[in-house]
C-alpha positions in Angstrom: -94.6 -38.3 -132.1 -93.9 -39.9 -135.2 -94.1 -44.3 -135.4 -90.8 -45.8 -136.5 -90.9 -48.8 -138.3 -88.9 -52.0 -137.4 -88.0 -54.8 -139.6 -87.0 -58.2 -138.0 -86.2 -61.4 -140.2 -85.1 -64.6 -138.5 -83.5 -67.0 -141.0 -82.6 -71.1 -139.3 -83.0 -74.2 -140.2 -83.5 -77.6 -137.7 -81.0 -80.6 -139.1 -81.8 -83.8 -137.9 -78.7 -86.4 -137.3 -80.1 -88.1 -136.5 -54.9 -125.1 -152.8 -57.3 -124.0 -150.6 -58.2 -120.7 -149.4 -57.4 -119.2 -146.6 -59.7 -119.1 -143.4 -62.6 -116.5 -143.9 -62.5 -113.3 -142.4 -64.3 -112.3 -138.4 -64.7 -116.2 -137.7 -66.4 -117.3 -141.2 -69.9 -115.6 -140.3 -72.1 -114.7 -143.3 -73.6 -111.2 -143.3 -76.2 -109.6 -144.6 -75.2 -107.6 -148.2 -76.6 -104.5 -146.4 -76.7 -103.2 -143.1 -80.1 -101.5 -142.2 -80.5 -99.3 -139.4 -83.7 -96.6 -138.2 -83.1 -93.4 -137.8 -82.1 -92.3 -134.2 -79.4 -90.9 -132.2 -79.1 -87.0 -131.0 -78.5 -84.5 -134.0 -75.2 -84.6 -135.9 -73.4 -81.5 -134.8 -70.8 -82.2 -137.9 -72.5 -80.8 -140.9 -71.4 -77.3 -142.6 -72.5 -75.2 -145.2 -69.9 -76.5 -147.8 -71.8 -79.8 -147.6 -74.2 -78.5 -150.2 -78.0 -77.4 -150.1 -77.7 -76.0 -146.6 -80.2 -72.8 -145.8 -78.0 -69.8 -145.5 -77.7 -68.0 -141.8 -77.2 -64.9 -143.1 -79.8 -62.4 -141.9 -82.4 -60.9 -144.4 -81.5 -57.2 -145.1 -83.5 -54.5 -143.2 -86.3 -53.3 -144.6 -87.2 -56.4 -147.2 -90.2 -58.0 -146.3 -90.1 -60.9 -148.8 -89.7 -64.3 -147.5 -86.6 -66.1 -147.4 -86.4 -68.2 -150.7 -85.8 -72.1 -150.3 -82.2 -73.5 -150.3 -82.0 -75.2 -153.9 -82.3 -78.5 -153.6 -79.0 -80.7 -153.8 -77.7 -82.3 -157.0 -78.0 -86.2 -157.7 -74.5 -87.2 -158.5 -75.8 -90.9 -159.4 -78.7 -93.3 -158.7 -80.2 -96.8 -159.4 -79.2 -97.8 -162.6 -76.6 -95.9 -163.0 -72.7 -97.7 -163.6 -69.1 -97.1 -164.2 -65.9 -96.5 -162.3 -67.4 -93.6 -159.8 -70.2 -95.9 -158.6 -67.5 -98.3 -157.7 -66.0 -96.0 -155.7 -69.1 -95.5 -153.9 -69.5 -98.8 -153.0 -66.9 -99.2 -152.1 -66.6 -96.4 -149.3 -69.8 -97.9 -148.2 -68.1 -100.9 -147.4 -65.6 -99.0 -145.3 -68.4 -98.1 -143.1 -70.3 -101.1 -143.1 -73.6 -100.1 -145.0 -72.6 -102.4 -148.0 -71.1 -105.8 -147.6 -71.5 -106.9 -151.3 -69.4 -106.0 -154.1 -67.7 -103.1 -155.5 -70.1 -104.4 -159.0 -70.0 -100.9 -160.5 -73.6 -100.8 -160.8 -76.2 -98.5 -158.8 -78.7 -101.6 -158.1 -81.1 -102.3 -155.8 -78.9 -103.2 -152.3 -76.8 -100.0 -153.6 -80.0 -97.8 -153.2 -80.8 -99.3 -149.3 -77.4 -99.0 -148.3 -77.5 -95.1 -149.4 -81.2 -94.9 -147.9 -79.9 -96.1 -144.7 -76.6 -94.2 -144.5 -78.9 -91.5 -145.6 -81.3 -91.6 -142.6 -79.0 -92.3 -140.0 -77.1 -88.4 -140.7 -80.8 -87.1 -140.9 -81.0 -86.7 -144.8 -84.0 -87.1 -147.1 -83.7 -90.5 -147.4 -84.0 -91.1 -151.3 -81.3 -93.5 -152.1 -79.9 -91.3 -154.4 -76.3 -90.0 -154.2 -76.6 -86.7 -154.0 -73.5 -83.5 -153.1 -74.7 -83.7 -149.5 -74.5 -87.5 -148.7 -71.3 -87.6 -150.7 -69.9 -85.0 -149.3 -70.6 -86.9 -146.1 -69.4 -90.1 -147.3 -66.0 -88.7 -148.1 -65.4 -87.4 -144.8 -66.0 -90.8 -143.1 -63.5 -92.7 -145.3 -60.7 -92.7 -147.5 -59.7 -93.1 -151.1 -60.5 -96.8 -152.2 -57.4 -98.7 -153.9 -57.4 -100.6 -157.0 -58.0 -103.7 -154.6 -60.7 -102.1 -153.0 -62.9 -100.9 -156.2 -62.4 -104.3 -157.9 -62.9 -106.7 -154.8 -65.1 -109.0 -156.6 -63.1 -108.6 -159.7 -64.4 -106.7 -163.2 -60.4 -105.3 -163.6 -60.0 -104.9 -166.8 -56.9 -107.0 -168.4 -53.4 -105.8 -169.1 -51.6 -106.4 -172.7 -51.0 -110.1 -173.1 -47.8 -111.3 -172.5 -46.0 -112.1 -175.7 -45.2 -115.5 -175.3 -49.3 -115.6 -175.6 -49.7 -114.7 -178.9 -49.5 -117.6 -180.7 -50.9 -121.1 -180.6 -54.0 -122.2 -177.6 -53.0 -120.5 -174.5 -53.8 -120.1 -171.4 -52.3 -116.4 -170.5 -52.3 -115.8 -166.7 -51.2 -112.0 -165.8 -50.5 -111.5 -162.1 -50.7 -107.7 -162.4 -54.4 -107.0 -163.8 -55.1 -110.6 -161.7 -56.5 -112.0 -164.9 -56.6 -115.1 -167.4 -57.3 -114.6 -171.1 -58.4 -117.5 -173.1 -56.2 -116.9 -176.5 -56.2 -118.9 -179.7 -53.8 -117.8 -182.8 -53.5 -114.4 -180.7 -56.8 -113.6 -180.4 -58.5 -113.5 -177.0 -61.8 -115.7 -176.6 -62.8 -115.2 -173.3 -61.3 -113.5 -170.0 -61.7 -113.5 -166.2 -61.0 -112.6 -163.2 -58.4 -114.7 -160.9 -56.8 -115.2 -158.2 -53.7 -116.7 -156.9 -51.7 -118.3 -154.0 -50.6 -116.5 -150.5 -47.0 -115.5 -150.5 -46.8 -118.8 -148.2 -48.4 -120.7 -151.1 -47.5 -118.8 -154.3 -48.4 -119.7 -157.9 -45.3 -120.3 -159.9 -44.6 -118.5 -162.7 -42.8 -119.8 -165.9 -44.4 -121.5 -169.2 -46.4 -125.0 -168.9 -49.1 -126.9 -170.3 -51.9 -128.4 -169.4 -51.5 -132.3 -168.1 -54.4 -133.4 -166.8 -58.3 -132.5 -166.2 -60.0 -133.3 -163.7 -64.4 -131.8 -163.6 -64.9 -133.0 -160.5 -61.4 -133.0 -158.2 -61.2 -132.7 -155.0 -57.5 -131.6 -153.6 -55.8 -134.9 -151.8 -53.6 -132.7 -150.1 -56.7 -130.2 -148.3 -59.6 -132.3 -149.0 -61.2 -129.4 -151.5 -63.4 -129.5 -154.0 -61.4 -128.3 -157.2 -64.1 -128.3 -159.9 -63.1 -127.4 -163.2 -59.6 -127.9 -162.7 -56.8 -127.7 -165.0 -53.2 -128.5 -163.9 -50.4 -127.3 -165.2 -47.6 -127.4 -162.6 -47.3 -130.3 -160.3 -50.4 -129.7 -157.9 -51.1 -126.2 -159.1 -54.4 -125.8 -161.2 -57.3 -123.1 -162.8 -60.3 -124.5 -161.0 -63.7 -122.9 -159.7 -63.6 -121.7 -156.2 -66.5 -120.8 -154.6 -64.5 -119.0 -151.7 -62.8 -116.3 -154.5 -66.9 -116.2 -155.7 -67.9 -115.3 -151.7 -65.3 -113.3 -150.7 -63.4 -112.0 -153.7 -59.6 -111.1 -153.3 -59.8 -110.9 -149.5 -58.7 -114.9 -149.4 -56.0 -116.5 -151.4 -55.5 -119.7 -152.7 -52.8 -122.6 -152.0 -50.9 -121.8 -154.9 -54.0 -122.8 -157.8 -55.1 -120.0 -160.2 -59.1 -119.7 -158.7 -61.6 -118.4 -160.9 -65.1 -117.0 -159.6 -66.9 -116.9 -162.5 -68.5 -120.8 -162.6 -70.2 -120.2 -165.9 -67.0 -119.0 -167.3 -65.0 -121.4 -166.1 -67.1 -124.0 -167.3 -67.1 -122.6 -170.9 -63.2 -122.6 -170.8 -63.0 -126.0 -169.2 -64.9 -127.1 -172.2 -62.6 -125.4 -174.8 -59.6 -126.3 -173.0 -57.1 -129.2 -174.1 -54.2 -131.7 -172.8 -51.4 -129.9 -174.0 -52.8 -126.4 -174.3 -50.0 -124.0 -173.6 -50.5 -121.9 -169.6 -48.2 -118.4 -169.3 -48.1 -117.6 -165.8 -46.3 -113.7 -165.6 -46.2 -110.6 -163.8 
C-alpha cells in the first residue's frame, strides 16, 4: 500500500482594533491641541482588504511548500515635515474626529504626528505617525470632504485679484471672498493677511472709506474690548488685532470690525498705515 502525500497551508492574519466676537464655542473651555488616547477596546471588525497592506486569505496552492511571503508594507502618503494643500486636508479630517484641535496649518509638525499616532493605535495600526494608504484609507471612511472653511480655519487662503479701485494710491484692499486684506501702495501689494469680518447680525459694510482715526491701544466703548491696533474707517467699524480670530480662527465673528490674527502683522501695517489712507471693503 502505497503513502499519499498531503499538503495543508493555512494563511491568517490577527488585526488588532483595538465689535466683539461672538461667544466661544462648547461653553468657552480650552482644549488640549491633541487628543491622546491608549490603545484598547475589542478588535475593529471594519477593516477590508482594499484598505491596503492587508495579508491575503487566499489559500496557498497544493503541493507548494514555500512559506507564505509577507504582505508589502503600506505606502507613506506624507509625514513630519511634510506641507501643502493635502496635509491640510488631513488635518483637517482629524479635527472632524477630534484627534486634532489645532489648525488646519498645512504643515506635518509635531502635534500632526501624535494626533496620527493616536488615531493610529486606537484602530490597531503600527503606530508610526506617518500617513500611510491604510490609516488614510481609514480616515476617509470616518469623515467627509473638508470645505474651503474647513482646510483654511486658521487662515493661510491665499488672496483673490485686488479689486480695482485698489490699484492706485495707499490702500487698504479688504476682499470678503478670499477673507483677506492686502496692504497696496501705487498698486503694488506690501503685505497681506488673513481676516475676518462681522456676523450677518453685525456685518462689515462695504463701500470706499479712509482711515479717520488710530487708536494702539482702544478698547471698544460699546463692548468693553480691547481693540489693539485699530484703524477706523466707518463710524465704529475698524482693522484691529483680535486675539479671539487668533484662538479660534473663522469659527467666531466679529461685531462688524475687519479682525486680523496675525499680531506681528498687524503691527507692521499699523505702523505703515496713515490718517487718510484709502480702505476698499468688497466682495
Amino acid at each position: 500500500m502505497g503513502r499519499a502525500a498531503i499538503a495543508v497551508a493555512v494563511a491568517g492574519a490577527a488585526v488588532l482594533a483595538g465689535c466683539t466676537v461672538q461667544a466661544p464655542d462648547g461653553g468657552g473651555k480650552r482644549r488640549s491641541p491633541v487628543h491622546i488616547e491608549l490603545p484598547g477596546g475589542t478588535p475593529s471588525p471594519d477593516r477590508t482588504p482594499d484598505d491596503g497592506g492587508e495579508p491575503s486569505t487566499a489559500p496557498t496552492p497544493p503541493g507548494d511548500d514555500k512559506p507564505s511571503s509577507a504582505p508589502a508594507p503600506s505606502r507613506v502618503l506624507w509625514s513630519r515635515g511634510d506641507t501643502g494643500r493635502d496635509v491640510r486636508e488631513l488635518q483637517a479630517r482629524l479635527r472632524q474626529v477630534a484627534w486634532l484641535f489645532d489648525g488646519p496649518t498645512g504643515t506635518y509638525d509635531e502635534s500632526t504626528e501624535r494626533a496620527v499616532g493616536g488615531f493610529q493605535g486606537k484602530r490597531g495600526l503600527p503606530r508610526t505617525g506617518r500617513t500611510d494608504t491604510v490609516t488614510w484609507q481609514r480616515l476617509l471612511r470616518m469623515t467627509r470632504e473638508p470645505g474651503t472653511w474647513d482646510l483654511y480655519l486658521m487662515g493661510g487662503q491665499p488672496a483673490d485679484p485686488p479689486d480695482p479701485r485698489c490699484t492706485t494710491g495707499r490702500v487698504l484692499c479688504i476682499d470678503k471672498t478670499s477673507r483677506t486684506l492686502r496692504w497696496m501702495i501705487d498698486g503694488r501689494t506690501v503685505s497681506t493677511m488673513a481676516v475676518r469680518f462681522g456676523s450677518k447680525g453685525t456685518p462689515t459694510r462695504e463701500g470706499v472709506f479712509s482711515v479717520y482715526w488710530k487708536s494702539r491701544d482702544h478698547v471698544s466703548t460699546l463692548y468693553d474690548s480691547p481693540m489693539p491696533y485699530a484703524m477706523f474707517f466707518s463710524g465704529g467699524q475698524a482693522v484691529h488685532y483680535s486675539p479671539d480670530f487668533a484662538a479660534r480662527g473663522y469659527a467666531g465673528a466679529s461685531h462688524g470690525c475687519v479682525n486680523v490674527r496675525d499680531e506681528g502683522a498687524i503691527a507692521e501695517l499699523y505702523a505703515q498705515v496713515r490718517d487718510g489712507d484709502q480702505v476698499v471693503v468688497s466682495w
